[in-house]
N, C-alpha and C positions, 0 to 999 in steps of 0.2 A: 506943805511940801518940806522934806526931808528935818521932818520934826523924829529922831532916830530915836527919842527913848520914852517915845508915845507907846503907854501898851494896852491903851481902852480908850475908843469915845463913844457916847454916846446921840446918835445923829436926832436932833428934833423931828415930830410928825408934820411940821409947817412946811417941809424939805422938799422940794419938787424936783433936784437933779443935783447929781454931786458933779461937782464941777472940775475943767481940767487941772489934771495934777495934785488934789486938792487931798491925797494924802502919799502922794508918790514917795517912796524911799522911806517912807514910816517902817524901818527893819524891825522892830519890836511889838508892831501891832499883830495879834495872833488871830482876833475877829472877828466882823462887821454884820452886824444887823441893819440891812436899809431899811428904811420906815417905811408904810403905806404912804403913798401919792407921788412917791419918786418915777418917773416915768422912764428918766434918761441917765448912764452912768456912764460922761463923759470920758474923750481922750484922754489915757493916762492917770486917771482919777487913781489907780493900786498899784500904777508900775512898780515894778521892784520891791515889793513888800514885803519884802525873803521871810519871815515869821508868820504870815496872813497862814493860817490851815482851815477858816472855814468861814464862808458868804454863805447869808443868808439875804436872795432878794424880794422883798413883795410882788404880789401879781397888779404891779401896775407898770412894774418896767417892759418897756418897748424896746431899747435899743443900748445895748452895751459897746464902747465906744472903741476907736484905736488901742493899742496896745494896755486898754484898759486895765487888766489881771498880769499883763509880760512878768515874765520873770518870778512871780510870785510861785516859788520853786518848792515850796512846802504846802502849797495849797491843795487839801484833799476833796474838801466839800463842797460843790455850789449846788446850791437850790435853784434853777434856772424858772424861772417861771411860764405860765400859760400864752400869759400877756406880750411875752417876748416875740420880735417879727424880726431883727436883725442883730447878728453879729459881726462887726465890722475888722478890720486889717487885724493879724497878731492880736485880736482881742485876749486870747490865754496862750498867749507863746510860748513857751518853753517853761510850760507849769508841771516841773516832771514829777510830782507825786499824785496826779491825776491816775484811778486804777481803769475808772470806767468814765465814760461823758454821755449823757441822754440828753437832747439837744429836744428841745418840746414842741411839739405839735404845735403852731402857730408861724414860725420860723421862716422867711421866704429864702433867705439869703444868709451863705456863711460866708464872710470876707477872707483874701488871701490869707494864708499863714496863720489864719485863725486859733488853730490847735496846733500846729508845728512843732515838732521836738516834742509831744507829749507822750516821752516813750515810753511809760511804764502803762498806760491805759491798754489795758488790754480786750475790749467791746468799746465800742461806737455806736451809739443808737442814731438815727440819722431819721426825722419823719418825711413822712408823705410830701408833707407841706413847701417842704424846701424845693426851689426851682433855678436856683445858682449857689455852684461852689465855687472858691476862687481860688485862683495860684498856688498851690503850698499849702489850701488849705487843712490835711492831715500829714503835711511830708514829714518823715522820722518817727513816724509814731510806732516804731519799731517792735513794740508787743503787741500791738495789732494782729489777729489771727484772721478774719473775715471781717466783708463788707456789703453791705449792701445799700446801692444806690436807688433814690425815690424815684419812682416813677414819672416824676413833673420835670425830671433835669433832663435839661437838652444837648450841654455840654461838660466835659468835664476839662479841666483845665491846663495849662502847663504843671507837670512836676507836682500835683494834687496827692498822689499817693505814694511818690519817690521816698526811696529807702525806709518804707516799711519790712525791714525784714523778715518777718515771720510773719505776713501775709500768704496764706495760700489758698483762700479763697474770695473771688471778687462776683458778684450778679451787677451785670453793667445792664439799664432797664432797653427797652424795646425804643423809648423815644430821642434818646441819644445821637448826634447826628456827629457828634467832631469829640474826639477825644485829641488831648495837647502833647506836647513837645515832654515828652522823659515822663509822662504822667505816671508809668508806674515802673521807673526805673531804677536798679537795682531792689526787686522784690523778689530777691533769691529764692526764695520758696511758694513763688506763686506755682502754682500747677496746673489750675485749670481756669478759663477765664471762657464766659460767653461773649463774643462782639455781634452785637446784632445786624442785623441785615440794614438799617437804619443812621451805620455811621458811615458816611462821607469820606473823613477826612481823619484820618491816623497823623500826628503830629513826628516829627524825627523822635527817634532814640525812644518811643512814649512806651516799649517794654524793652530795653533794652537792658543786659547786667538780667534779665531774668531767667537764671540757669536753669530750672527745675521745669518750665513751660514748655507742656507735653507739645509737640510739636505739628499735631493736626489740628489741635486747637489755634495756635498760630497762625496755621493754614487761613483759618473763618475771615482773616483779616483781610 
């Protein structure tokens, strides 16, 4: 931890999880090969790692931790792997030189604030597999143009896709029952949006600030 003029390590193959903090605030580290047999890549482990531009993880990681990558504002490349089943809180928070993110087939759950601020990505791959997003989990990802949501998600969350501004298009799936509070609030250029016959429960303000939403479409609601 905030060893700042670390600009290489090499992680041993005996390494089963990088541990919290365990290179946080490394500003000089440009980038990380994790070894086979690592499973878990704890809270905080690359906060702030402003020079990290590329992770590489094996296919034995399961679970990437709390604000694990935050801040790591230069970082263009992760290798996410098959093995992975969760992304937890801010895991790549305001990782703004993100272009695109594919998120892999295995995946159950992406934690609040997860990709947050990730505003130059402009695609989101999102699979099947996923069955919860959380809070903020894509808010401001502001080069975001479309989305589409997996068929396994039930709900979508508060403020999930607020201030995506160059969204204008969304496929919200068939089994969705509760969309959240401002979920897709300020998306000036959404324009067409399906609410299916299956959601319940529209949360306050959840398209609000959406100026360009043709207005029989709104009606579906």
């Amino acid at each position: 931890e905030n060893c700042k003029a670390l600009e290489s390590v090499h992680l041993p193959k005996s390494l089963k999880k990088v541990g919290k903090y365990a290179f946080n605030s490394c500003s000089k580290l440009t980038n990380i090969v994790i070894p086979d047999n690592v499973t878990n890549i704890c809270d905080s482990a690359f906060l702030n790692c402003s020079g990290l531009t590329s992770v590489t993880m094996p296919n034995s990681v399961t679970s990437i931790g709390y604000q694990a990558f935050a801040y790591c504002n230069n970082l263009k490349n992760v290798t996410m792997p098959k093995s992975l089943t969760n992304i937890s809180k801010n895991a790549f928070f305001q990782c703004t030189s993100f272009t695109s993110i594919t998120i892999p087939e295995g995946v159950t759950s992406i934690g609040d604030s997860a990709f947050g601020y990730c505003n130059k990505a402009t695609h989101i791959t999102i699979p099947n597999s996923v069955t919860s997003i959380g809070n903020g989990a894509f808010s401001s990802c502001n080069a975001l143009t479309s989305i589409t949501i997996p068929e396994g998600v039930t709900s979508i969350g508060d403020w999930t896709f607020s201030h995506c501004s160059s969204l204008n298009s969304i496929v919200i799936p068939n089994r969705v029952t509760s969309i959240g509070k401002s979920a897709f609030y300020g998306c000036s250029r959404l324009t067409n949006t399906n609410i299916p016959e299956s959601v319940a429960r529209i949360g306050a303000g959840a398209f609000s600030e959406c100026d360009s939403l043709n207005r029989s479409e709104e009606r579906r609601v």
